[in-house]
N, C-alpha and C positions, 0 to 999 in steps of 0.2 A: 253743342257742335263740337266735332273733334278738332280743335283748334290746334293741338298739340300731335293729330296724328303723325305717322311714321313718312307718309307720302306729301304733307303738308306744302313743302318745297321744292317739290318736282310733280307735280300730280297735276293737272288742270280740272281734273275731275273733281277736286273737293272745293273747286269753286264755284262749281256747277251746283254742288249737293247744296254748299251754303246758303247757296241764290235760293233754292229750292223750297230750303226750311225755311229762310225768311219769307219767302212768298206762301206759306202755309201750302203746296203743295202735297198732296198725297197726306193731309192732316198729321204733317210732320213725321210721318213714316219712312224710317229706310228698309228697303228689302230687295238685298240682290241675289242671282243665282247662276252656276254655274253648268251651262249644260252641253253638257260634251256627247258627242256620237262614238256608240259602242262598235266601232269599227275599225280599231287598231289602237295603240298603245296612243297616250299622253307623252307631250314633248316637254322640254324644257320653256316652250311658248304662251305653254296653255299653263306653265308652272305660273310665270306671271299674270296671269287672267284668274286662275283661282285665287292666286293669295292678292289682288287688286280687290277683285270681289267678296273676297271674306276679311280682308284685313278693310275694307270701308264698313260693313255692318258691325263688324265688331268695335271699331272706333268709334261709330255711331249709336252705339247700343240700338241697331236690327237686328234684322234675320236673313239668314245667308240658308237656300237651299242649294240641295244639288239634285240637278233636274237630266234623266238622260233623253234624250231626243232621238227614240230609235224607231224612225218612220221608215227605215230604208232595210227589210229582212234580208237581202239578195247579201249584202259586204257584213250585218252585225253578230257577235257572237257573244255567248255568256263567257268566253276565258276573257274577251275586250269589257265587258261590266266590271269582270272579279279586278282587273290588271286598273281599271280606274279607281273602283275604292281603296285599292293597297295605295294610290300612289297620294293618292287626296287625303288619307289619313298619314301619311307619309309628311307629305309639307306639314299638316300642323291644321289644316281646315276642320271645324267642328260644323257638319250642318246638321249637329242633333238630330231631331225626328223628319226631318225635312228630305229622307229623300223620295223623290218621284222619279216618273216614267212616262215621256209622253205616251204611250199607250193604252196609260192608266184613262188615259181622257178621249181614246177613240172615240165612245160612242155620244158623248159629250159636241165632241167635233163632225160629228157625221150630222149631227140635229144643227149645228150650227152653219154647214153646208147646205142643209135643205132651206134653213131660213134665207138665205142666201139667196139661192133659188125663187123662193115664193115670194121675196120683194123684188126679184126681177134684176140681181144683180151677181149673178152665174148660171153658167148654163155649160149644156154638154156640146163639145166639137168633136169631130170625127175627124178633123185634121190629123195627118199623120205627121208626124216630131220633124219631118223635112218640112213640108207644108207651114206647118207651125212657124220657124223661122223664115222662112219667104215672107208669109204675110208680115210678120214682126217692123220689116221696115229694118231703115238706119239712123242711126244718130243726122243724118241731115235729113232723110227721107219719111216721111208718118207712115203707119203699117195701114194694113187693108183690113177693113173688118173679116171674120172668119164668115163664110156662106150658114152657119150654123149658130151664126151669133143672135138671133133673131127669133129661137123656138119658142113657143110655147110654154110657160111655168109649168102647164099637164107635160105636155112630152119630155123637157127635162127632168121633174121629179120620176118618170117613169126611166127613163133610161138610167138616169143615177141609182135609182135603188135596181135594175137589174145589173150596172155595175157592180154593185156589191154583191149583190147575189149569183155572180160569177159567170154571168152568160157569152160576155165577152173576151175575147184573147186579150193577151197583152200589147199596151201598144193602139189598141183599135181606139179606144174614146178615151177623152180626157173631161175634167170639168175645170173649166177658167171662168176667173172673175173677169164680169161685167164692169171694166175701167173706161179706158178711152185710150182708142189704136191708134191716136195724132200726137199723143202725150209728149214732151221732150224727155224724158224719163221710160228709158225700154221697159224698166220692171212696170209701169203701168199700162202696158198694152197687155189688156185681157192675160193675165199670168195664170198658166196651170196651177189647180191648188189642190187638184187630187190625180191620182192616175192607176192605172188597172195595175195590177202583181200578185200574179197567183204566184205566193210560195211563203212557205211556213217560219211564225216569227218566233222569234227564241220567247216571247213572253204571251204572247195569245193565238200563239197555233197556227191552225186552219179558219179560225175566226173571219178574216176579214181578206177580200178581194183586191180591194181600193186600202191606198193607204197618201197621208196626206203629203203636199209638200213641205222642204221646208220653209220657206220662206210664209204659207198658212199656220200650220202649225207653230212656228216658234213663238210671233207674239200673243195669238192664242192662249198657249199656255201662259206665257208672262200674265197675264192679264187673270188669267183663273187663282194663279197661283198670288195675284197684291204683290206684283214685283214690281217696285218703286223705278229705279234704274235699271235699261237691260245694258249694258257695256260688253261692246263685241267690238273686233279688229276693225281697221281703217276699208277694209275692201267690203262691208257693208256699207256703207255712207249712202250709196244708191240706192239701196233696201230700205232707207229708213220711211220712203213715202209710204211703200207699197205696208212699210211696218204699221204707221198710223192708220194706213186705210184699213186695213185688218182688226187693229185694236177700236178704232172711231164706230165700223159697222157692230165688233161683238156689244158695244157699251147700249147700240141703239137696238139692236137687232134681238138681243139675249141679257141684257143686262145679271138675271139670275144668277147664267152662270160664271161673272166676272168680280173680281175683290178690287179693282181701281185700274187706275188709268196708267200702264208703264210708259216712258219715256223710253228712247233709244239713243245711248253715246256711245262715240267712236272712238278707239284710240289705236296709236301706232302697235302692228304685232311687231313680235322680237324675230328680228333675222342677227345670227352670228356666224360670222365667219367662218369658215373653213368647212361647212356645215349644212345640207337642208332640213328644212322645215315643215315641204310640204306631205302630207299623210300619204298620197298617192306615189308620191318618191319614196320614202321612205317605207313604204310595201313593197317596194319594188325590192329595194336593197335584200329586203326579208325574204322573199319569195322567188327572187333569181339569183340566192345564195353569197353575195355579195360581204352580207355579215352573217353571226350565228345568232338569227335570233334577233328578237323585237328588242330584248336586252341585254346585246352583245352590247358590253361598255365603250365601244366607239360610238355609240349612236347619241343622239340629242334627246331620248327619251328618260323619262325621269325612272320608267326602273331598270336600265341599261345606268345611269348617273348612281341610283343604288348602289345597283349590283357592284361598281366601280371603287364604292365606298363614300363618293361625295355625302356630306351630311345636310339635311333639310335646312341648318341653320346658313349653309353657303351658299345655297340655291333660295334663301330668302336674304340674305344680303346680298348677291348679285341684282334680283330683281327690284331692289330699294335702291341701288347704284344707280341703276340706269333710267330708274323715272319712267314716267307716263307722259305722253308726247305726241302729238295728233297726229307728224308727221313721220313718215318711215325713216330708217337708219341702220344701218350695220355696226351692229356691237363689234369688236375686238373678241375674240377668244382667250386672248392673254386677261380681260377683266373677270369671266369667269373661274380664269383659273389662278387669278390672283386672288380673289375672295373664298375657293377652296385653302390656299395656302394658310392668308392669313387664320382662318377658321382651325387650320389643322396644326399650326405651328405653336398654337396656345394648350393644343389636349392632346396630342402624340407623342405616345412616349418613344423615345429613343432606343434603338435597340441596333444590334451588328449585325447585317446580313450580304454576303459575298455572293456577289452574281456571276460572274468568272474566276472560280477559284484556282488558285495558285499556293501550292503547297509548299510551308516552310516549316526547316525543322531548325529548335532554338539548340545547338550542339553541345554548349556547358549547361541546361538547366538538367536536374538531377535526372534521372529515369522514374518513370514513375510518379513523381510526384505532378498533384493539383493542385491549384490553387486558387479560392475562389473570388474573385474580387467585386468590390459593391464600382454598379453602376450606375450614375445618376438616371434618372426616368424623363424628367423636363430642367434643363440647363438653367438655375438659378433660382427654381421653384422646390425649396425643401420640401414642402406639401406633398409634394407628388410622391418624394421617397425617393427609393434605390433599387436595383436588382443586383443582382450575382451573375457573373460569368465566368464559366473556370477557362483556370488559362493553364498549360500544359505544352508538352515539348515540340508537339506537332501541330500548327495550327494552317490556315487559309487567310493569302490577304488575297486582295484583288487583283489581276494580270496588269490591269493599269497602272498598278501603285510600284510597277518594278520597271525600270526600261536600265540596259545594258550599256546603253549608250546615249545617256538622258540631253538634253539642253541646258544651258548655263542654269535657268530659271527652273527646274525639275527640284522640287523637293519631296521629292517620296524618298523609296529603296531603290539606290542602286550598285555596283560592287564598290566594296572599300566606305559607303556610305552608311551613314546611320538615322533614325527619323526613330519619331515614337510609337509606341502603339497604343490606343486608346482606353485610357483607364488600365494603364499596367506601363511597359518600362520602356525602353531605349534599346533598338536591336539594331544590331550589323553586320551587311552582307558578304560575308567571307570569302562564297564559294557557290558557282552558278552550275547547277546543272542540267546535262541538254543530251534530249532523245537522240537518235540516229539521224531526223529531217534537221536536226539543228536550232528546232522548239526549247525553249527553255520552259522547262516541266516541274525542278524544286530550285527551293536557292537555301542553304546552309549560311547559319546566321547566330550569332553571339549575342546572349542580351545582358546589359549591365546589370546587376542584382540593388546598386544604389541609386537605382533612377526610378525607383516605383511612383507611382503617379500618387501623388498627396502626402509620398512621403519623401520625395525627392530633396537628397543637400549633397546632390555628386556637382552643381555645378554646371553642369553639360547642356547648351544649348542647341536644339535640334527647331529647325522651322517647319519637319511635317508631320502630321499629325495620322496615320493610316487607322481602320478597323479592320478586325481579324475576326474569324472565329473557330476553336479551336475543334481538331478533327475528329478525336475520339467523343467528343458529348456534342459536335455539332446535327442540328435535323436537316435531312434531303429536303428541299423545294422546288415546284417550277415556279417561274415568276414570269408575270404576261407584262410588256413592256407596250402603252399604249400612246399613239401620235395621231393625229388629226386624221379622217378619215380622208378627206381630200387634199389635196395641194395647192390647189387656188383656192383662196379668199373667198369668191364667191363663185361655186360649182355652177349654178343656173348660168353664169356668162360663161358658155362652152362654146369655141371656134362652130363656123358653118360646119352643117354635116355630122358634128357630133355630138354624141349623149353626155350628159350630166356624170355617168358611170364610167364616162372614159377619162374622169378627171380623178380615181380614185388613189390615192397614195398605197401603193405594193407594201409598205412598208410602216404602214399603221398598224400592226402588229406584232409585237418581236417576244417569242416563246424562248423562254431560258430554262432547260430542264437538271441542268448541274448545280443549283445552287445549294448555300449551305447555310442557315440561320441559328441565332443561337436556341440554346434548348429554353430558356426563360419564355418561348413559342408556345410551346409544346403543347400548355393547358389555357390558353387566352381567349379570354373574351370570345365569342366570335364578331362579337360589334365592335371592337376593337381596332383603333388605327393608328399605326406604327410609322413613323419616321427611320427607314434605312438607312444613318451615318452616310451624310454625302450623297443617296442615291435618292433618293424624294420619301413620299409619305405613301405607304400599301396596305392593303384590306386585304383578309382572307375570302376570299370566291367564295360568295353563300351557296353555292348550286355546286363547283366540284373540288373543294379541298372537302377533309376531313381529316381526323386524327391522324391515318396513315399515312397520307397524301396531302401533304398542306400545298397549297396553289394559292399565290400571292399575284392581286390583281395593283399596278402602282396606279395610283389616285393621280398624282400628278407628282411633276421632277420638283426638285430646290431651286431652279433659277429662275426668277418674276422680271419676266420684259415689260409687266405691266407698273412696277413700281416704278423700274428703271426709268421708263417713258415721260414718267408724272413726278418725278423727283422736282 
């Protein structure tokens, strides 16, 4: 037993498994699997469902597949297959040889409908999808059998196979299991388990007419596939009868085609703040232009969180933070992005980059001359080494690091003042100059020659500490400044009358195209993540920097509300 696993102390699921092993079920086999529908990008939701389900097989020494479940052609696409394996090798999930396809097992599952059929326990309805719920009934009320619940085993194996064989429109006939329409559980009133769709699948074509549902299909394949635990969100718990009734008939009905008996557990999905979650929203955001793209880094999807630069190790320590827990809750946004920080503040190197520059020229240093000074890479870690950055007569601090007419408490640059500059000397404001609107555009500045940084014995105490970077060797950059895509906490609770989209923050994006970093950029990593002095941690845009064009995406800022909170 993984006694020692990583979920050990937050997880209710590993006391489930333990019960499991000790009871010798499933001859002591764990086997989970992850099966997502190829119908739009992977969230940061389903980030904790994969690594729940492969970080238990792996603690347990099982087998972890990844299974897609793509019964629905009309919404799925091969870029949404490709966009799930990048992101599932991404976290760190290995499902070796193990992946599948429910389609792989259509004809598997058409034989397993007909047996169905011919013990008399589904049949075809000609109810129309309106029809269908009327009869359904209510949570107080029992549903009405369908006029068509009653055919024939001949007439529905006839009409089921010309369902597939395409005779009928969409829409026209269904086939539902033979349950019970009085049930207190709606998923067991006669549930459709197949339905007409003529249209072409990104994996078997023109093949097939009929395609199943999910709620048939999923634990089907569980079951084909000896998937021990199926673990799926809290809002199937209702699904789980119609789950067993599905896996109970294939055991009796087809045994051949089944490897054991899965179970189904439920656990709380992730909602965070400021944030949705659900696929159908977050298409929307994609498709009524709202972001750019399934992996605009605003979004909660894991290759928008890439693209961003978060790394897989802070997206598996967020998801070990917050545990496994039956019942729902809203994360904080501030814990994901404190577990980004901590993650980055251990491996980013340090570097100078000016986002609003503001031009200074040093008046007494020589003309001409460079000078090139080592910079530490991580504050107290010699391992990490040093860089170079030349410093020269004409440099960039930042607009904020100067005010004309500062507050008591101001320790940057202001006139007659003096502050440091980072990993080089002590300069002072001599002489402010300003365009015709009255913009203060350079400021003319003095720097002491015996205040160099590590070789400092002038004495001279200065409280602020500024980054610069110098004008003639600095590189052009834009830098994308990103904020919560909404404004309220939670976007779903939107006043009567309005949409989710009218809660959207104007200002979850801030495009800076003046900026100036230093040249030690120039040839870096591109997997590379950089701590900006003072301004947070940034990733170069995998998709539009380049050599000529660096475009810096900020991961997140330096100040943790989340640590603050928990102190």
């Amino acid at each position: 037993m993984a006694e020692t696993a990583d979920y050990e102390k937050s997880n209710f699921i590993l006391a489930i498994i333990n019960k499991d092993l000790e009871e010798g079920l499933n001859d002591g086999r764990i086997h989970t699997r992850f099966p997502p529908e190829p119908s739009g990008y992977l969230h940061i939701g389903h980030a904790k469902a994969i690594l729940l389900n492969y970080s238990i097989a792996r603690d347990y020494q099982g087998k972890f597949n990844l299974r897609f479940d793509d019964t629905n052609p009309i919404k799925e696409d091969q870029e949404f297959v490709d966009s799930i394996l990048q992101d599932i090798k991404w976290l760190g999930a290995d499902w070796e040889d193990r992946l599948f396809f429910t389609s792989d097992y259509f004809d598997t599952k058409y034989e397993f409908a007909l047996r169905l059929i011919k013990a008399g326990r589904a049949y075809v309805c000609d109810l129309s999808p309106e029809e269908i719920r009327d009869y359904r009934g209510t949570l107080t009320e029992p549903g009405k059998d369908s006029p068509y619940r009653n055919r024939s085993v001949e007439e529905n194996l006839d009409l089921f196979a010309r369902m597939k064989n395409g005779e009928f429109p969409d829409g026209s006939r269904v086939l539902r299991a033979k349950i019970d329409m009085a049930s207190g559980n709606l998923n067991m009133r006669d549930p459709v388990i197949y339905r007409i769709l003529h249209a072409s699948h990104h994996r078997t074509g023109d093949k097939w007419c009929i395609y199943p549902m999910y709620d048939f299909d999923h634990p089907f394949s569980d079951a084909i596939e000896g998937i021990t635990h199926s673990l799926c969100s809290i809002e199937f718990s209702d699904n789980r009868l119609l789950y067993d009734w599905i896996v109970d008939n294939a055991l009796e009905l087809y045994p051949e085609a089944v490897k054991g008996r899965p179970r189904q557990y439920e656990f709380a999905r992730l909602n965070i703040t400021n944030t949705v979650m659900s696929k159908r929203k977050l298409r929307r955001l994609v498709e009524e232009g709202f972001v750019q793209g399934w992996d605009d880094p605003r979004m909660p999807t894991i290759a928008a969180l890439r693209r961003r630069g978060v790394t897989s190790e802070a997206v598996a320590d967020f998801c070990d933070r917050i545990g496994v827990a039956r019942s729902a809750s809203m994360v904080d946004m501030a814990l994901l992005e404190h577990c980004i920080r901590e993650d980055l503040n251990a491996k980013a190197h340090r570097v100078m980059g000016v986002l609003e520059p503001l031009k200074v020229i040093i008046t007494n240093w020589p003309e001409g001359q460079v000078e090139w000074l080592e910079i530490e890479n991580l504050p107290g870690d010699e391992d990490a080494g040093t860089h170079k950055a030349p410093f020269a007569q004409e440099i960039y601090i930042e607009q904020e690091d100067f005010m004309e007419d500062p507050p008591k408490k101001f320790h940057r640059l202001s006139p007659g003042k003096e502050v440091r500059l980072k990993g080089a000397y002590i300069i002072k404001c001599e002489e402010v100059i300003k365009d015709s609107t009255g913009k203060v555009v350079e400021l003319r500045c003095t720097y002491d020659p015996e205040t160099k940084s590590g070789e400092d014995n002038s004495g001279k105490k200065v409280k602020g500490v500024i980054h610069w970077v110098s004008v003639q060797h600095g590189l052009p950059a834009t830098v994308r400044l990103y904020d919560n895509l909404f404004l309220n906490e939670n976007p779903d609770d939107a006043d009567e009358g309005q949409d989710f989209t009218d809660n959207i923050n104007p200002e979850s994006l801030l495009v800076l195209k003046d900026c100036i970093v230093e040249p030690a950029l120039a040839d870096c990593d591109p997997e590379s993540r950089f701590q900006f002095m003072r301004k947070g941690y940034f990733f170069l845009d995998p998709k539009d920097s380049s050599k000529n064009n660096l475009v810096f995406n900020r991961i997140v800022g330096l100040r943790d509300s989340w640590a603050k909170k928990n102190k």
